[in-house]
C-alpha positions as CSV (number, residue, x, y, z in Angstrom):
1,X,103.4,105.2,107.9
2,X,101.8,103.5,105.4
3,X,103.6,103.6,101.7
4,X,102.7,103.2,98.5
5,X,102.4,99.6,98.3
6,X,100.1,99.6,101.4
7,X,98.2,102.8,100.1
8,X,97.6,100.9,96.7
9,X,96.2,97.9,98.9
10,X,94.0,99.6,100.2
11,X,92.6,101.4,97.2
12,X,92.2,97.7,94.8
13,X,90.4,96.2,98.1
14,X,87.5,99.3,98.3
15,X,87.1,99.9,94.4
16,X,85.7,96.2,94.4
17,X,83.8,97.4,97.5
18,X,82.2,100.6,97.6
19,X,82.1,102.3,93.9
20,X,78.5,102.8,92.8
21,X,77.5,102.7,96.5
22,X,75.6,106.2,98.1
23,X,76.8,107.4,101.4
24,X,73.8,107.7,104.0
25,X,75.5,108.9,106.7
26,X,79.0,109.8,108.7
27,X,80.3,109.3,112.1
28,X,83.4,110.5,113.8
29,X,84.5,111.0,117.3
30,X,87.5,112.7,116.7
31,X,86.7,116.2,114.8
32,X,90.3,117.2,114.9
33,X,90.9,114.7,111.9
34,X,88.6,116.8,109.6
35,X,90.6,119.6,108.6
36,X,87.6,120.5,106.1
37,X,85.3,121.5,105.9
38,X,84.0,122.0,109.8
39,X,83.5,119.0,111.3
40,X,79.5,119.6,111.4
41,X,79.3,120.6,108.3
42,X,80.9,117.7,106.5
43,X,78.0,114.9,107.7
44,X,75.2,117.1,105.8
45,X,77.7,117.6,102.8
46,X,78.5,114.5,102.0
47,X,75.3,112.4,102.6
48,X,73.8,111.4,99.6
49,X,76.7,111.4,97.5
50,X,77.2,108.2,95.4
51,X,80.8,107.5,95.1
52,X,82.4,106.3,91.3
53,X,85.8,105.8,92.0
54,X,88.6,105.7,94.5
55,X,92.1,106.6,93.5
56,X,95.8,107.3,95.2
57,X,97.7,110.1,94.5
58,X,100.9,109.6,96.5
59,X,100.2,108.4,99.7
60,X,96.7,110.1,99.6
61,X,92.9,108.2,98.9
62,X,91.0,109.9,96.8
63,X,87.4,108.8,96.8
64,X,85.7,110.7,94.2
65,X,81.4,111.7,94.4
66,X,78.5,112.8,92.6
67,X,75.0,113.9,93.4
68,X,73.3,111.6,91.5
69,X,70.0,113.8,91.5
70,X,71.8,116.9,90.6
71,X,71.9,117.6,86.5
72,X,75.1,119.3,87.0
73,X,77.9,116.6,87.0
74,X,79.9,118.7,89.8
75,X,82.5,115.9,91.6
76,X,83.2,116.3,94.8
77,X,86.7,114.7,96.4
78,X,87.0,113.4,100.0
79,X,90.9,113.6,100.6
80,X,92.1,110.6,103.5
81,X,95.6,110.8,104.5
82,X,96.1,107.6,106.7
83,X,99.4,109.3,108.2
84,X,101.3,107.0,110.7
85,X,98.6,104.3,112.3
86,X,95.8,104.7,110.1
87,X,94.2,102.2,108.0
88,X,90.7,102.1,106.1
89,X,88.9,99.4,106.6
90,X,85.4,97.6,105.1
91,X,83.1,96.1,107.7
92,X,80.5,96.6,110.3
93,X,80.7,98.3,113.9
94,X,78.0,99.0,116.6
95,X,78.9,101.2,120.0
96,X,78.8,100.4,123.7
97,X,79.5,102.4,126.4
98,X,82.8,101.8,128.8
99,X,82.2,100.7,131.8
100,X,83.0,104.1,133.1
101,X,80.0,105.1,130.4
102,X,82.2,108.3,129.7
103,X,83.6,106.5,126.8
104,X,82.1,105.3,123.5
105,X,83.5,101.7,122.4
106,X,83.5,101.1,118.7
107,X,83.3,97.6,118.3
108,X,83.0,95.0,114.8
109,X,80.4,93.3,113.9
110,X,82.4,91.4,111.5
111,X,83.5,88.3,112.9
112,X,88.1,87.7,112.1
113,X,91.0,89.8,111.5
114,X,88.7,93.5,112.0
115,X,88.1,92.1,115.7
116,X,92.3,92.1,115.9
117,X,93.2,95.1,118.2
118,X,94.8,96.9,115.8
119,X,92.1,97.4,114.0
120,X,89.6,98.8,116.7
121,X,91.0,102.2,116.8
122,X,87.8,103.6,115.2
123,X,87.4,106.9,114.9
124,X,85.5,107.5,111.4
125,X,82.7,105.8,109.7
126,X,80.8,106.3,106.5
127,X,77.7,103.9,106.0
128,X,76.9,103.1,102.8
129,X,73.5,102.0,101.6
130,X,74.1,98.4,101.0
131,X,74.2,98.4,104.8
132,X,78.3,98.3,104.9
133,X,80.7,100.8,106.4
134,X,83.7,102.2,105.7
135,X,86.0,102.9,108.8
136,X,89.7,104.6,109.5
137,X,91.1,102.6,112.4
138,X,93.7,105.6,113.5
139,X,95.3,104.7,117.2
140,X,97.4,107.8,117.4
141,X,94.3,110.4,115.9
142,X,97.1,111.6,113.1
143,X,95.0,110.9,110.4
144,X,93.9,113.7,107.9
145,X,90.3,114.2,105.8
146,X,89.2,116.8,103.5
147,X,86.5,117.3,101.7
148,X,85.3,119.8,98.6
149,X,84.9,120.1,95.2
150,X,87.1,118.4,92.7
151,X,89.1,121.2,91.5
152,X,89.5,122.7,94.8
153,X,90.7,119.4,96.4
154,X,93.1,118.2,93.5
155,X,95.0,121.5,93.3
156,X,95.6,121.4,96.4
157,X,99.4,122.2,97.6
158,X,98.8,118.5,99.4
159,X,98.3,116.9,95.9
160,X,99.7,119.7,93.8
161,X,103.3,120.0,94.8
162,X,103.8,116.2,94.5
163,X,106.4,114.3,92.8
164,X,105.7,111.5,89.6
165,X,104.5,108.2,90.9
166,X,107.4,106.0,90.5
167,X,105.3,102.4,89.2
168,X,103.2,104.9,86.3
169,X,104.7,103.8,82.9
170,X,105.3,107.5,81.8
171,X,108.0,107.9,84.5
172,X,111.2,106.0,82.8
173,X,114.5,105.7,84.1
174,X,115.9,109.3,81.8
175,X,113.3,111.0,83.9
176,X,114.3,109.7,87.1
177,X,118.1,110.2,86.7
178,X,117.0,113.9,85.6
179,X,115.1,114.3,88.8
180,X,117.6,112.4,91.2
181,X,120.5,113.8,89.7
182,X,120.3,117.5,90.4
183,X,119.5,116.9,94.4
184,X,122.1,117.9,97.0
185,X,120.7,115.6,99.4
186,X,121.5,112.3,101.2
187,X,119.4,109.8,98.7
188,X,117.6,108.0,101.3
189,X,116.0,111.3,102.1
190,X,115.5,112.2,98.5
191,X,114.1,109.2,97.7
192,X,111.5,109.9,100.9
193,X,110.7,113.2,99.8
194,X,106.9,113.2,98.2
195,X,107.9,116.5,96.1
196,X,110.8,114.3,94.1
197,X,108.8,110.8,93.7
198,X,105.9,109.9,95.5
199,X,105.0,107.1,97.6
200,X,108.7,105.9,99.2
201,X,108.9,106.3,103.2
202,X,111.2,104.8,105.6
203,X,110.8,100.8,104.5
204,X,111.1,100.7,101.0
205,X,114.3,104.0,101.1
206,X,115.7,101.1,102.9
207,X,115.3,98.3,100.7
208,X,115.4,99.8,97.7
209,X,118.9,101.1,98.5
210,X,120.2,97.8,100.0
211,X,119.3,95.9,96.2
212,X,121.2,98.9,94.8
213,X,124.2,98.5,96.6
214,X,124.0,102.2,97.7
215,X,124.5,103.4,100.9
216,X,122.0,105.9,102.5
217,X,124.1,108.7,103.2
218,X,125.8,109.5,99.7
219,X,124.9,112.5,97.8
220,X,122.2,112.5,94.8
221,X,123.9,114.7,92.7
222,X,127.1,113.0,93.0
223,X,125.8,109.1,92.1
224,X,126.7,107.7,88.8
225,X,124.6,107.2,85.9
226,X,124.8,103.3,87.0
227,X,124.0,103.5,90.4
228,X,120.6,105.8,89.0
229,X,120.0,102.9,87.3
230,X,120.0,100.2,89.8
231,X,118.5,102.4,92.3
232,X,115.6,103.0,89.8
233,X,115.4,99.5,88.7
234,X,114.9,98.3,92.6
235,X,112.3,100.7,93.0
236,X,110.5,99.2,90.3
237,X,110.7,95.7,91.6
238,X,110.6,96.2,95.0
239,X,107.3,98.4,94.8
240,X,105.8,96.1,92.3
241,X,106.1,92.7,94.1
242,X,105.2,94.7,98.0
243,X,102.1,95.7,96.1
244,X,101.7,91.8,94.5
245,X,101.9,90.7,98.3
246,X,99.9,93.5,99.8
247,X,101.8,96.0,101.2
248,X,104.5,95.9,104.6
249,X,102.9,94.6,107.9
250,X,105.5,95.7,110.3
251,X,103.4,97.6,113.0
252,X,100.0,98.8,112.2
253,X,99.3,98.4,108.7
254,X,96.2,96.2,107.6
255,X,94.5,96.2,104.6
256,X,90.6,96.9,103.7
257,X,89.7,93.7,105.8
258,X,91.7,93.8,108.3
259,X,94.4,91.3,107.3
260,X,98.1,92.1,107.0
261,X,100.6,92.8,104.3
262,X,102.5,89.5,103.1
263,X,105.7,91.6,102.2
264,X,107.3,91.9,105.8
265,X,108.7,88.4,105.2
266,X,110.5,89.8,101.8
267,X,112.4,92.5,103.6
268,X,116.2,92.4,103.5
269,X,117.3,94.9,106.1
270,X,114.4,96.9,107.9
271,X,113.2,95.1,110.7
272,X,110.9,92.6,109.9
273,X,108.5,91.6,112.5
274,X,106.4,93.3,115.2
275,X,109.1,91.8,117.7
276,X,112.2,93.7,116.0
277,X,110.8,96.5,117.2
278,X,112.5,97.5,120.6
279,X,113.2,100.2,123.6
280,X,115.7,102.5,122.5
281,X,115.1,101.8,119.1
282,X,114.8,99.4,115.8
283,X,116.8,95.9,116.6
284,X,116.8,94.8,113.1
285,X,120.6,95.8,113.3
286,X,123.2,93.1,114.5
287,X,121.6,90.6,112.2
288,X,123.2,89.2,109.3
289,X,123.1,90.8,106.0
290,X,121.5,88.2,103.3
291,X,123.7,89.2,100.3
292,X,127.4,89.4,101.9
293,X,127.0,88.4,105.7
294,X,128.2,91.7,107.3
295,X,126.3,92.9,110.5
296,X,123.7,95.2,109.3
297,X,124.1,98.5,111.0
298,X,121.9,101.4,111.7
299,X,122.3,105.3,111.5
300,X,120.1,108.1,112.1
301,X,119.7,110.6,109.1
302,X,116.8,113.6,109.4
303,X,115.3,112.4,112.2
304,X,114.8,108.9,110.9
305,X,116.8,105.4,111.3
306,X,118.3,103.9,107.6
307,X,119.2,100.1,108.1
308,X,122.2,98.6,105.5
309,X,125.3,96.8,105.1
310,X,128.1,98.4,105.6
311,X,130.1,96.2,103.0
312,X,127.5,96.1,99.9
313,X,126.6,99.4,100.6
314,X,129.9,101.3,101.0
315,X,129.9,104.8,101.5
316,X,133.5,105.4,99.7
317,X,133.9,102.6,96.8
C-alpha cells in the first residue's frame, strides 16, 4: 500500500499538473470504487468543477473544487484512497475492445513508463479541459473515492479520527513520546496505526525501527525516553529523504507519470526489489544485515510480516 512518501509523490507531481484545470467529464468501469455519492450521480456532480488544490491527509488525496460560475464559494472535496495497488496517474488513454469484444481495453496514449503494465490497470478517468486526464491505475479494484461538500468530506471518521502527520513541523519529538508512550501495543503496529501518526505502513515500520535499534515486537509503553527519541528521529529522516527520492517502488507503486520511486535502493531490511518478493512469502530474510552482519530474520505480527536484525534490534537488551 502506498505510504506517505509515495502519497506525497503523488500529490507535488498533480499540483504542478491539474490546479486551475475544470473537469469536463468522468469515466469509470468499476462503480464499486465510488462509495459516494452513487456511481451515476457522481459524473453530473462533478463536471464543471474547476479544481484549486490537491492535498494529503494521511494516506488520503484530497483534490479540492469550486463552481466557478456559482457566487457562493461552496468547495467541494473528492476523497481518493489509493489502498493496496492503486496509483494516480497524468496522461492520455483511448479504449478498444478485446478480442472477445466483451471487454473494454484502456490503453495510453502517452508514449514510456504509463505504457508499463503496471500502469494499465485503468479503471477511473477525469478529463480535464486542457485535453489531459487524470487516471487511477488500480489492479486489485481496492481503491476508494468519495465525493461531497467540503465539510462533509473532511469530517469525515476517514479523515477525522486520524493521527498528526509525523513530517508537519508542529508535531515535535515531546508530542510524539506523549503519544507513543501511553500505547500497550507492539510498536511496529503502533507506529502503523493511522489513529496514532499518519502515513507509516509496512516499509517504513520496518526501516524506521531497524535505524532505531528497536525491535518490532517490544511494547510502546514500556520504551525508554531514548529509544522515543531515536525512533522519532528515524522517522523524520527516513520519511524525508523516501519523499526527496519519490516514494518506495517495491511492487506497484508509480508516481503521477508512471515512473518509479528511487527509494527501494535505500532500504535496509524490507525486501528491496520486485524479485525479493517470493511463494510463501517475503525473501528479503536470510540476507545480511548492513549495520552488524546478522541474518535478517522475519516474524509475523497482526497479520503482517516485520523484517530486522535480531542482534541491533534485540528484543531483551
Amino acid at each position: 500500500m502506498p505510504e506517505l512518501p509515495e502519497v506525497e509523490t503523488i500529490i507535488n507531481d498533480l499540483k504542478k499538473k491539474i490546479v486551475n484545470r475544470k473537469i469536463v467529464g468522468v469515466w469509470f468501469d468499476a462503480p464499486s470504487l465510488i462509495k459516494k455519492p452513487q456511481p451515476k450521480d457522481l459524473r453530473f456532480k462533478i463536471k464543471d468543477l474547476r479544481i484549486i488544490d490537491i492535498k494529503r491527509r494521511g494516506k488520503n488525496i484530497l483534490t479540492y473544487l469550486i463552481n466557478p460560475k456559482s457566487k457562493i464559494l461552496n468547495q467541494k472535496i473528492l476523497l481518493i484512497h489509493q489502498k493496496m495497488t492503486g496509483h494516480l496517474l497524468y496522461g492520455k488513454w483511448s479504449f478498444g475492445k478485446a478480442q472477445d469484444k466483451q471487454k473494454i481495453i484502456v490503453k495510453s496514449l502517452t508514449k514510456g513508463a504509463l505504457e508499463e503494465k503496471v500502469n494499465n490497470y485503468i479503471h477511473f478517468i477525469l478529463y480535464l479541459d486542457n485535453g489531459w486526464q487524470v487516471g487511477l491505475s488500480d489492479l486489485r479494484k481496492f481503491a476508494k473515492i468519495l465525493f461531497g461538500g467540503k465539510e462533509e468530506i473532511e469530517n469525515l471518521p476517514d479523515l477525522k479520527n486520524l493521527g498528526p502527520e509525523p513530517l508537519n513541523e508542529s508535531f515535535k519529538v515531546e508530542k510524539f513520546i506523549n503519544l507513543i508512550s501511553k500505547k500497550r501495543g507492539k510498536i511496529k503496529q503502533v507506529l502503523m496505526d493511522q489513529n496514532v501518526i499518519v502515513g507509516i505502513g509496512n516499509i517504513y515500520s520496518d526501516e524506521i525501527l531497524w535505524q532505531a535499534k528497536i525491535h518490532p515486537f517490544k511494547i510502546a509503553e514500556k520504551l525508554k525516553i531514548k529509544e522515543l527519541k531515536n525512533i522519532y528521529s528515524a522517522m523524520k529522516q527516513i520519511l524525508k529523504k523516501a519523499v526527496k527520492l519519490r516514494g518506495t517502488s517495491v511492487s506497484d507503486f508509480r508516481d503521477a507519470f508512471g515512473k518509479s520511486g528511487g527509494y527501494a535502493k535505500m532500504l535496509k531490511v524490507y525486501p528491496h526489489t520486485k524479485r525479493s518478493y517470493g511463494v510463501g512469502g517475503y525473501q528479503r530474510e536470510g540476507e545480511f544485515c548492513q549495520r552488524c552482519g546478522t541474518i535478517i530474520k522475519r516474524v509475523k505480527i497482526g497479520g503482517r510480516s516485520a523484517h530486522f536484525c535480531p542482534a541491533c534490534q534485540r528484543l531483551k537488551p
